[in-house]
VOBA-1610 file (N, C-alpha, C; in pm, whole numbers, padded with zeros to 5 digits, always signed):
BEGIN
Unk+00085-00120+00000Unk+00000+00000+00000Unk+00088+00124+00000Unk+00059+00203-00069Unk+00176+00340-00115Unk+00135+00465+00031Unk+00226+00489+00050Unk+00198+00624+00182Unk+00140+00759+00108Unk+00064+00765+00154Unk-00059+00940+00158Unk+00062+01009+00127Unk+00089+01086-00052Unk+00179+01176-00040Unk+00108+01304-00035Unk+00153+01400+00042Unk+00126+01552+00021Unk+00243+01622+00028Unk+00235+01644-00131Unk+00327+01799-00185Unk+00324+01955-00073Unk+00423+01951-00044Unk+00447+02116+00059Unk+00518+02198-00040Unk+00516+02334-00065Unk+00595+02398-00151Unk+00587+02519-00089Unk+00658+02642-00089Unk+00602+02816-00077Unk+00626+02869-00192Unk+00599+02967-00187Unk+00589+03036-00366Unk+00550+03139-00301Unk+00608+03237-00439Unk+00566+03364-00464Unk+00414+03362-00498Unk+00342+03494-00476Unk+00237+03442-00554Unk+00205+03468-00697Unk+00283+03466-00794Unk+00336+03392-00889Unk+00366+03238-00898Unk+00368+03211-00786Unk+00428+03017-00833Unk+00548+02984-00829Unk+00601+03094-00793Unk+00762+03061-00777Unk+00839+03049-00654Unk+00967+02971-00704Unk+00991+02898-00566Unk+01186+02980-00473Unk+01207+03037-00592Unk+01384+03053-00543Unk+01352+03220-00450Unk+01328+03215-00352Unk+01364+03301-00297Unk+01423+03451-00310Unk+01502+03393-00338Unk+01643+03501-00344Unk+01588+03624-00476Unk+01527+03580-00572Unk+01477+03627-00661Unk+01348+03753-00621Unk+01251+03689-00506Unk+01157+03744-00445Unk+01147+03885-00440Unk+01039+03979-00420Unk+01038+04128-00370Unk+00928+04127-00317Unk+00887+04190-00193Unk+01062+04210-00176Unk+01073+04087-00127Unk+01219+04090+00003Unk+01292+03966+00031Unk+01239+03887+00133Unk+01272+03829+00183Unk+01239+03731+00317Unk+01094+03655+00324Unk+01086+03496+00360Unk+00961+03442+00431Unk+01027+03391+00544Unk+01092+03435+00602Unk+01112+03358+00731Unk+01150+03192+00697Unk+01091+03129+00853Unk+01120+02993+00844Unk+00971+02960+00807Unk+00882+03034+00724Unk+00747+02944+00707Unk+00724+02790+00674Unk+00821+02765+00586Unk+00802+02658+00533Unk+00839+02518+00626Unk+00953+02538+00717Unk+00961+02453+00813Unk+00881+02456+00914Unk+00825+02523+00990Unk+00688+02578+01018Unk+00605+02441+01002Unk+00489+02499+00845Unk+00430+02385+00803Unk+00507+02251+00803Unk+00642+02210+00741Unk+00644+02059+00732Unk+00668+02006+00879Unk+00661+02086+00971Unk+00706+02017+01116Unk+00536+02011+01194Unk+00472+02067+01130Unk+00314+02046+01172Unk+00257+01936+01077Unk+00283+01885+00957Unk+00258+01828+00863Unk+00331+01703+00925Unk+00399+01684+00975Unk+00459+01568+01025Unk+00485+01457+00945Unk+00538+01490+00860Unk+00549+01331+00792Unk+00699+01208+00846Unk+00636+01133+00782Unk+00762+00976+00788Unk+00898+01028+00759Unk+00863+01050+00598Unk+00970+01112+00570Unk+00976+01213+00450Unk+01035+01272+00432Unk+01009+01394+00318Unk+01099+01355+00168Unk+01025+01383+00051Unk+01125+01341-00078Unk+01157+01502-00154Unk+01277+01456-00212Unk+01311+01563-00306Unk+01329+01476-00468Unk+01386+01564-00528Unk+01431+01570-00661Unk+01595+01554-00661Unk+01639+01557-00763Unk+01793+01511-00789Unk+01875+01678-00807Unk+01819+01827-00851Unk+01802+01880-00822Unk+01825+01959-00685Unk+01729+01919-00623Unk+01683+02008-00500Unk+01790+01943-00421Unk+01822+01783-00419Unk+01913+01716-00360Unk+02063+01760-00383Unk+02072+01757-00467Unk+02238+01877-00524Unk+02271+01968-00412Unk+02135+02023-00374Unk+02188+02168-00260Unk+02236+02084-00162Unk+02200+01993-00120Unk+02248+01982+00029Unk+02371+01898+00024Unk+02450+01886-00098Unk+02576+01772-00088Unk+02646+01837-00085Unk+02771+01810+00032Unk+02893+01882+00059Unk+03041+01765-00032Unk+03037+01717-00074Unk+03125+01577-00153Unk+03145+01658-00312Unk+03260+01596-00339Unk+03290+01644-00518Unk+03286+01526-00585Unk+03348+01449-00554Unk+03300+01308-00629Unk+03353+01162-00577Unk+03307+01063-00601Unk+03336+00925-00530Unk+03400+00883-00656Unk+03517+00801-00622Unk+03599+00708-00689Unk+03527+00695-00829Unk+03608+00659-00968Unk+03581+00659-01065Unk+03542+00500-01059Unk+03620+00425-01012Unk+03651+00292-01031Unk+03648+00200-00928Unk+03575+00091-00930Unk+03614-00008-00817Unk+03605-00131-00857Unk+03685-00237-00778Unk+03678-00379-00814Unk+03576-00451-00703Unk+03482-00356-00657Unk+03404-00448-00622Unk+03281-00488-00717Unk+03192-00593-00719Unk+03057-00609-00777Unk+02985-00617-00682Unk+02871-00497-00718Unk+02768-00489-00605Unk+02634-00505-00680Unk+02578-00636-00597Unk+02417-00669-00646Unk+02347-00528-00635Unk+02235-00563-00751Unk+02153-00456-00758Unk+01987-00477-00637Unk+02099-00467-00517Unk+01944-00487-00452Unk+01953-00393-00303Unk+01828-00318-00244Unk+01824-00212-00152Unk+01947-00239-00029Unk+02028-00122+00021Unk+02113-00128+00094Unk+02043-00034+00161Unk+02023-00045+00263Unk+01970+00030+00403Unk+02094+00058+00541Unk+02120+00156+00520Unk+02197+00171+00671Unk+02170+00186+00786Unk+02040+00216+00820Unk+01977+00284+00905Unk+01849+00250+00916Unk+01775+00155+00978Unk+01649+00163+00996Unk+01574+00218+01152Unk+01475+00229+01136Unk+01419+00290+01276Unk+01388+00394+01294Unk+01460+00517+01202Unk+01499+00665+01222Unk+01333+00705+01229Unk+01295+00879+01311Unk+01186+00902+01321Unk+01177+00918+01161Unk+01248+01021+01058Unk+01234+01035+00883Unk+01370+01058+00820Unk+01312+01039+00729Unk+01378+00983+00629Unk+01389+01081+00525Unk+01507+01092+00467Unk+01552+01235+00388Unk+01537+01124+00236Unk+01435+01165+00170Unk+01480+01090+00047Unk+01479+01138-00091Unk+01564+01101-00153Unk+01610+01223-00287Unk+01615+01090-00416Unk+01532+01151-00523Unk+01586+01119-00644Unk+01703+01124-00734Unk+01775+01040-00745Unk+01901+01035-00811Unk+01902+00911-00893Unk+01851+00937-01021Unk+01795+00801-01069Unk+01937+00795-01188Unk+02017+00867-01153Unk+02143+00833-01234Unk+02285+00829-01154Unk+02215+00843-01042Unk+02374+00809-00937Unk+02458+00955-00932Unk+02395+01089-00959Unk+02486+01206-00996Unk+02546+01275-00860Unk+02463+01269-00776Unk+02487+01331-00639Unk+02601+01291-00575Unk+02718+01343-00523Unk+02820+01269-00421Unk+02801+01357-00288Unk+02756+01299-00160Unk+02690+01358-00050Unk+02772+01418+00038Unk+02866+01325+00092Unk+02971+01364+00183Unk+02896+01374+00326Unk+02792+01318+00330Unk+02741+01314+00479Unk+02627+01187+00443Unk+02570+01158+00565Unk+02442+01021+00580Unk+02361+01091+00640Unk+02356+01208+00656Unk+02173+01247+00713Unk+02169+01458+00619Unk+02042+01473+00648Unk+02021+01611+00629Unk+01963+01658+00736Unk+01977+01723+00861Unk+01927+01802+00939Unk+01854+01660+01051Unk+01995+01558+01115Unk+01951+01449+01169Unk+01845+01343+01041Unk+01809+01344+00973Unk+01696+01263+00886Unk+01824+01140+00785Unk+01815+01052+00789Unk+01932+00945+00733Unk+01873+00979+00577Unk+01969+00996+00533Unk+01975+01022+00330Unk+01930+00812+00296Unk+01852+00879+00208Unk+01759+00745+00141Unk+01799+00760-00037Unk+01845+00742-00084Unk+01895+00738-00270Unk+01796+00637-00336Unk+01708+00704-00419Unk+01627+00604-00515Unk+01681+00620-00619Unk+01738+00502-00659Unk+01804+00489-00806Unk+01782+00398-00921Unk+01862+00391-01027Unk+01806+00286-01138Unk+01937+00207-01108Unk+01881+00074-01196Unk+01980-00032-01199Unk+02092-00017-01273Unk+02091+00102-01350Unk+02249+00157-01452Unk+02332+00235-01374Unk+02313+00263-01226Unk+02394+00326-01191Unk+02535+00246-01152Unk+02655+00337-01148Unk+02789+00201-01180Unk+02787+00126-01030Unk+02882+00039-01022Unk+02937+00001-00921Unk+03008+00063-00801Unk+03113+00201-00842Unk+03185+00277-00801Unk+03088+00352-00705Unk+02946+00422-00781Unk+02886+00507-00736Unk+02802+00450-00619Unk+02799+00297-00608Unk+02735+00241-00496Unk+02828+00190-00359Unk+02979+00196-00422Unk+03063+00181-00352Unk+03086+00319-00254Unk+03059+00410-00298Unk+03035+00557-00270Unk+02967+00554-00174Unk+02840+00549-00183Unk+02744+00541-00095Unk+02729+00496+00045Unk+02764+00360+00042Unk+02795+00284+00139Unk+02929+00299+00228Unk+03036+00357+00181Unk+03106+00419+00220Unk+03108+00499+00332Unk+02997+00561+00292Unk+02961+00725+00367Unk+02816+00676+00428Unk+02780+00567+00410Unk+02642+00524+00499Unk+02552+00546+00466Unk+02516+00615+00318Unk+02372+00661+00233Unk+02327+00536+00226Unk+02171+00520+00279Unk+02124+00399+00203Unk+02076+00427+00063Unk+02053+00331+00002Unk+02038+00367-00141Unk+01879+00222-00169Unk+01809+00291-00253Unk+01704+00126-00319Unk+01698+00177-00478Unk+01667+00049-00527Unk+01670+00003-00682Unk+01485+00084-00716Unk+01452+00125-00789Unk+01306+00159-00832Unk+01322+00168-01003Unk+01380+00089-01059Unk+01345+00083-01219Unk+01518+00045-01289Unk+01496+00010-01422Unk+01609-00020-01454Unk+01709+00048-01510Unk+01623+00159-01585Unk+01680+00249-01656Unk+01584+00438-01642Unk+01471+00424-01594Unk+01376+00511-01545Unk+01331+00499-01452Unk+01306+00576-01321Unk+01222+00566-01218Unk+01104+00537-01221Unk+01026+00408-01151Unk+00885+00379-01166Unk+00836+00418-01026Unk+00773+00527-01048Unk+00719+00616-00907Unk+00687+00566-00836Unk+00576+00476-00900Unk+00458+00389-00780Unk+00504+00299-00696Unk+00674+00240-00783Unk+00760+00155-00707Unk+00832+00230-00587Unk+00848+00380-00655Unk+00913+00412-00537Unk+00860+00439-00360Unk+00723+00462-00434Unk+00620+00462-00295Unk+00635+00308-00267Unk+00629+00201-00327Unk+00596+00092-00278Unk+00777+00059-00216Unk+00823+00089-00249Unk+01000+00037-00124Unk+00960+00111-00004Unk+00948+00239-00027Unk+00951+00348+00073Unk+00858+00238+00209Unk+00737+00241+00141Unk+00650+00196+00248Unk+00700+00065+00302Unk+00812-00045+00225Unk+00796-00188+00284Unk+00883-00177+00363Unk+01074-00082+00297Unk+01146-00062+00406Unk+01181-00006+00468Unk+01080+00088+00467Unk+01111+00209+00586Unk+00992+00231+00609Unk+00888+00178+00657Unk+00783+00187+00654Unk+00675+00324+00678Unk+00750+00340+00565Unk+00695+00533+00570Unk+00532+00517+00534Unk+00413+00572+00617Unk+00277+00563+00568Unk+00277+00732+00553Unk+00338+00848+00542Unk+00284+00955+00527Unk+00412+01084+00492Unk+00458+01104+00342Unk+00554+01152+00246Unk+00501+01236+00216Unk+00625+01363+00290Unk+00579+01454+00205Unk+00672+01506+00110Unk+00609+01530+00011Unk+00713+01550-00093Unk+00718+01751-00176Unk+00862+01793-00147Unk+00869+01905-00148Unk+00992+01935-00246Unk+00970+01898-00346Unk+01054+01980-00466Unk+01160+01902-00518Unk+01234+01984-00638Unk+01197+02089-00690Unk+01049+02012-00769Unk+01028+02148-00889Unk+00944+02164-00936Unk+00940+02006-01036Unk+00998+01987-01110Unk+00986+01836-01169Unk+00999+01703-01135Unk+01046+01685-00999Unk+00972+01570-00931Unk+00800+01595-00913Unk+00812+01733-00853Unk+00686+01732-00778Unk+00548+01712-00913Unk+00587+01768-01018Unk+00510+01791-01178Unk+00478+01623-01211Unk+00667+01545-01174Unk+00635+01418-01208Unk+00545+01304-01129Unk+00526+01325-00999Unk+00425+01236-00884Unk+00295+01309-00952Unk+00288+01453-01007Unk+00161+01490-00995Unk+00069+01409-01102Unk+00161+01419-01236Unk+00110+01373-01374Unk+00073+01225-01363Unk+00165+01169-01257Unk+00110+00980-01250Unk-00002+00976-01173Unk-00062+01107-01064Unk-00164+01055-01033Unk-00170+01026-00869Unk-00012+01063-00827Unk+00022+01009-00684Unk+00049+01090-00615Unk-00022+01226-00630Unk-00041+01298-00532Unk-00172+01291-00434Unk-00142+01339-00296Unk-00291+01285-00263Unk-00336+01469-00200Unk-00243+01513-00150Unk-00301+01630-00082Unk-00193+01754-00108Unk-00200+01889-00162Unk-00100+01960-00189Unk-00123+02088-00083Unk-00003+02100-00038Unk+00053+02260+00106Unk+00072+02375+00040Unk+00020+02467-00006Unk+00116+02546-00074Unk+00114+02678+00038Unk+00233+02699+00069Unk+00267+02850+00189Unk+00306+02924+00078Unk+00191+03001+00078Unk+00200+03130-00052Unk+00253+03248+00029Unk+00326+03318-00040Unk+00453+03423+00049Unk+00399+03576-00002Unk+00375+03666+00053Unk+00346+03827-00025Unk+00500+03852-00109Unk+00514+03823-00201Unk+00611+03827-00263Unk+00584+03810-00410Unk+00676+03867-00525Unk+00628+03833-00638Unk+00797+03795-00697Unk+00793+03729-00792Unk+00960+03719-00865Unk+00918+03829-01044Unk+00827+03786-01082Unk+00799+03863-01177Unk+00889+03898-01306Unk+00919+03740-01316Unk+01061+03717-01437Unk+01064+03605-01480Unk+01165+03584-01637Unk+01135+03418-01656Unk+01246+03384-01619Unk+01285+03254-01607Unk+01403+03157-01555Unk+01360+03143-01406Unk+01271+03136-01314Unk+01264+03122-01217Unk+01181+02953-01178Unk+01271+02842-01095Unk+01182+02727-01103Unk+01004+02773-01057Unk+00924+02687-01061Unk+00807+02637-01075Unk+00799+02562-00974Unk+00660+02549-00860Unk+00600+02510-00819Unk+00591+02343-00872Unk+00547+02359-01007Unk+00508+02212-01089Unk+00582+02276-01191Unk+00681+02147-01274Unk+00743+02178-01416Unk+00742+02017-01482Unk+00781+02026-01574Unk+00804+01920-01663Unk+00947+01976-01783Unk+00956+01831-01818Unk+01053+01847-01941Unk+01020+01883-02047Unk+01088+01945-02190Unk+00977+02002-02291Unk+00894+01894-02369Unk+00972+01743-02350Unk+00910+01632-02391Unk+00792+01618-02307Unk+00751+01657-02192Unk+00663+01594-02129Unk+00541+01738-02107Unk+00578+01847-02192Unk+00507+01970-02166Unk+00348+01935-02215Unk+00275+01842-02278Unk+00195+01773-02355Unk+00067+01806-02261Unk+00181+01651-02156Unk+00100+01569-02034Unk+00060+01633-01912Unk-00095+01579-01976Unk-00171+01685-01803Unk-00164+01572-01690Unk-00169+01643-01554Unk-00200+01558-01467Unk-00374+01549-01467Unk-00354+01394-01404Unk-00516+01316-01403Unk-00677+01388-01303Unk-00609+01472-01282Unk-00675+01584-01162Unk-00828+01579-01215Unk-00910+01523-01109Unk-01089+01569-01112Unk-01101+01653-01007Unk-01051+01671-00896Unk-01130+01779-00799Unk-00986+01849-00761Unk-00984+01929-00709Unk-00949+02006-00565Unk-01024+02060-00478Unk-01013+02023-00317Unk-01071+02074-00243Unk-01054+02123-00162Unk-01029+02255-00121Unk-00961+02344-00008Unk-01055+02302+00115Unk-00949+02238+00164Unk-00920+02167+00341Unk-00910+02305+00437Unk-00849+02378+00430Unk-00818+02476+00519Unk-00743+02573+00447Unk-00784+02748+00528Unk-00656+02832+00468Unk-00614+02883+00579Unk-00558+02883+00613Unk-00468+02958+00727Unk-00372+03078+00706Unk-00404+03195+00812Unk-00331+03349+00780Unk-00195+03273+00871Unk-00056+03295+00830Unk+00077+03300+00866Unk+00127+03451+00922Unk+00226+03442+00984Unk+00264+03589+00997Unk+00372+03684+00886Unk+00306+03792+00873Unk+00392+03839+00753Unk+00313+03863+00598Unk+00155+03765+00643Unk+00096+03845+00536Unk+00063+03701+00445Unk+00185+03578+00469Unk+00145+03480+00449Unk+00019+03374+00471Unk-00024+03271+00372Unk-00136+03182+00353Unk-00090+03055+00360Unk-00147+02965+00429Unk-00133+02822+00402Unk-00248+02768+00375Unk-00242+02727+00232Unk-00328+02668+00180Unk-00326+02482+00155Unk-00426+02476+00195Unk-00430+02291+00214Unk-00524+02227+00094Unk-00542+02156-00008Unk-00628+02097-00077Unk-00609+01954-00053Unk-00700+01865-00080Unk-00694+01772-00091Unk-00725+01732-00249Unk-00652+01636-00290Unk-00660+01642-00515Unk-00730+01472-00489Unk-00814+01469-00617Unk-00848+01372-00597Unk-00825+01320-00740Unk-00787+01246-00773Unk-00738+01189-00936Unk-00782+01090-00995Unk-00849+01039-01135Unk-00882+00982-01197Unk-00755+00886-01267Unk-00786+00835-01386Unk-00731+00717-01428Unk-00546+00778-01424Unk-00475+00726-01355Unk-00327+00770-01359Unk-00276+00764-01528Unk-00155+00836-01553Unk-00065+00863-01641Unk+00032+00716-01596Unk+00072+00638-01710Unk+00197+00595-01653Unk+00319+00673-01563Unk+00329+00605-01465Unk+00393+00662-01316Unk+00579+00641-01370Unk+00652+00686-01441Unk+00746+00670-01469Unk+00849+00818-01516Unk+00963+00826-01483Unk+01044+00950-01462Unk+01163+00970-01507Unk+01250+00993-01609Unk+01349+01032-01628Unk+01432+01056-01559Unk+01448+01165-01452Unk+01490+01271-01377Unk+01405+01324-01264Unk+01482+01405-01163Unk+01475+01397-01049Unk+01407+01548-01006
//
């Protein structure tokens, strides 16, 4: 059974997500705020969003070990779980947790040997979810068997979050809308896609605003619950 995901994001109210860009400047800590009331198992990112938090330049080119292609867990028990898409092995971490939370790597079966030798090294657990593409629904289904996460929230960037949305496996979306505008192009997205995938709508029949809540500063937290019809094949390129 796949864990209740709900998407958390803040944005301009424009839809945009980089900060720094904003006017004017500052939301505070809103957003940790909500995900620490939102409480989830454990929280997912993108390959992306995961980049920011690696302090490492790169793991060994080469190794003579052979490592089966099957889930390595370092850590079970933890209250959550930091888990990032890296469905090509690109990230080198240089640490095993983000802010106490143990780093979780969902990857494909092409990633090398070296790069799993990496991992384990440094104590990242890592699981298999497709061979050559990420199969989403798989990734909810590891999440839940070995780490028995029942409640993910999943917060960026914008093309993971575009990609759970389009398969259908979103269940409830946060958005902490900020008095702020960016009011420019090149700025990520809330929801994005690739230009190959600019086509594909997500399966969306309702939204239903759950709650809005005034924040301080002028800020909104807005809660929907999405309710979705026949899914998109649940499958991902990139992170």
């Amino acid at each position: 059974m796949k864990p209740e995901v709900i998407c958390l994001m803040a944005s301009s109210v424009d839809g945009r997500t980089l900060p720094s860009r904003w006017r004017p400047k500052g939301s505070g800590d809103l957003f940790e705020q909500v995900h620490d009331q939102l409480g989830g198992d454990a929280w997912l990112i993108g390959r992306v969003t995961g980049q920011e938090f690696a302090k490492g330049s790169a793991y060994p080119a080469e190794t003579t070990e052979r490592i089966p292609r099957t889930h390595w867990i370092a850590r079970r028990g933890a209250k959550a779980y930091g888990i990032v898409l890296d469905p090509h092995g690109k990230i080198c971490w240089g640490r095993a947790d983000i802010g106490g939370d143990p780093i979780v790597v969902v990857l494909t079966e092409a990633v090398s040997d070296a790069h799993l030798a990496g991992l384990r090294g440094e104590g990242v657990s890592y699981v298999f979810a497709g061979q050559s593409k990420l199969d989403l629904s798989r990734v909810l289904e590891i999440v839940a068997l070995e780490l028995g996460v029942k409640r993910l929230l999943l917060e960026g960037g914008g093309g993971a979050n575009g990609a759970f949305l389009r398969a259908g496996l979103v269940d409830e979306f946060n958005l902490v809308l900020c008095p702020a505008v960016d009011g420019a192009k090149g700025a990520p997205s809330v929801f994005d896609s690739t230009e190959a995938e600019s086509g594909e709508r997500a399966p969306i029949t309702a939204m239903t605003l759950e709650s809005s809540t005034a924040l301080e500063g002028g800020a909104l937290w807005l809660r929907y619950k999405i309710t979705n019809g026949s899914p998109l094949p649940a499958q991902a390129s990139h992170g």
